[in-house]
N, C-alpha and C positions, 0 to 999 in steps of 0.2 A: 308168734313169729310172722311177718309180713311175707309174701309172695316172693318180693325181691330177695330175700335173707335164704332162699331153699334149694341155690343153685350155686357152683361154686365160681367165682367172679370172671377167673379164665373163659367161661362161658358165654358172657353176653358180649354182644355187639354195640361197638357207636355207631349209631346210624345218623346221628347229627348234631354239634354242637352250636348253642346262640350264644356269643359274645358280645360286650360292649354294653350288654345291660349293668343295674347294681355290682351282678355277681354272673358269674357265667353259669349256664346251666347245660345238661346234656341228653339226648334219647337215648337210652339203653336199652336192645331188644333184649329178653332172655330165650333159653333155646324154643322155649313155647311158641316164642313167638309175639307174646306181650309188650308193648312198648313202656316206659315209666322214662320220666320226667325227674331229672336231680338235678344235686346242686351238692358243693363242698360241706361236709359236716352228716351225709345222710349216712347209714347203713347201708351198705350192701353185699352180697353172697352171703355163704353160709358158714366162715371163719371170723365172725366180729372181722367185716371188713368195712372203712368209714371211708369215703371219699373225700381226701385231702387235698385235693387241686382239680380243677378243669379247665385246660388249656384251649385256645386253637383247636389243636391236634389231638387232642388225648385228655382221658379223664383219670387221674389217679389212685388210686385204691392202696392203704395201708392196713396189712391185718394182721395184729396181737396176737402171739400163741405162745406158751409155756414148752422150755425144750425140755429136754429126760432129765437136766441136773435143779427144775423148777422155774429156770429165771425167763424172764420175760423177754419177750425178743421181739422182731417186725419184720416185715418187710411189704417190697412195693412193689403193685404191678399195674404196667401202665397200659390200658385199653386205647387204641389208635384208631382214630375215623380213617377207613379207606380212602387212597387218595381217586379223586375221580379220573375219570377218563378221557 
């Protein structure tokens, strides 16, 4: 398991997104304090969570879990760059 994968997603911070490249990419601090460098398709938190989009604004996160009757479910939570000041 990587460093990014041991926190649960609600946790980190955008502290900057670069647009306009191939693909957008994003800085994610984690509570440590750690910064990492992504991109749509990586892993991240600790619920098989994959980032599906990085906006402008926000980076996307989709995470896979099993409910009590077995079936596969999802859902999305969207991490937002503070607006500045």
């Amino acid at each position: 398991m990587l460093p990014i994968q041991s926190f649960e997603v609600t946790k980190f911070k955008v502290a900057g997104i670069i647009a306009g490249l191939r693909e957008n990419q994003a800085l994610v601090i984690d509570p440590n304090g750690k910064g990492y460098v992504v991109r749509a398709g990586m892993a991240i938190g600790n619920a098989n969570g994959r980032i599906s989009r990085i906006t402008s604004s926000s980076v996307e996160v989709v995470e896979r879990y099993r409910d009590g009757g077995g079936r596969t479910k999802s859902r999305t939570i969207v991490l937002t760059l503070p607006k500045k000041r």
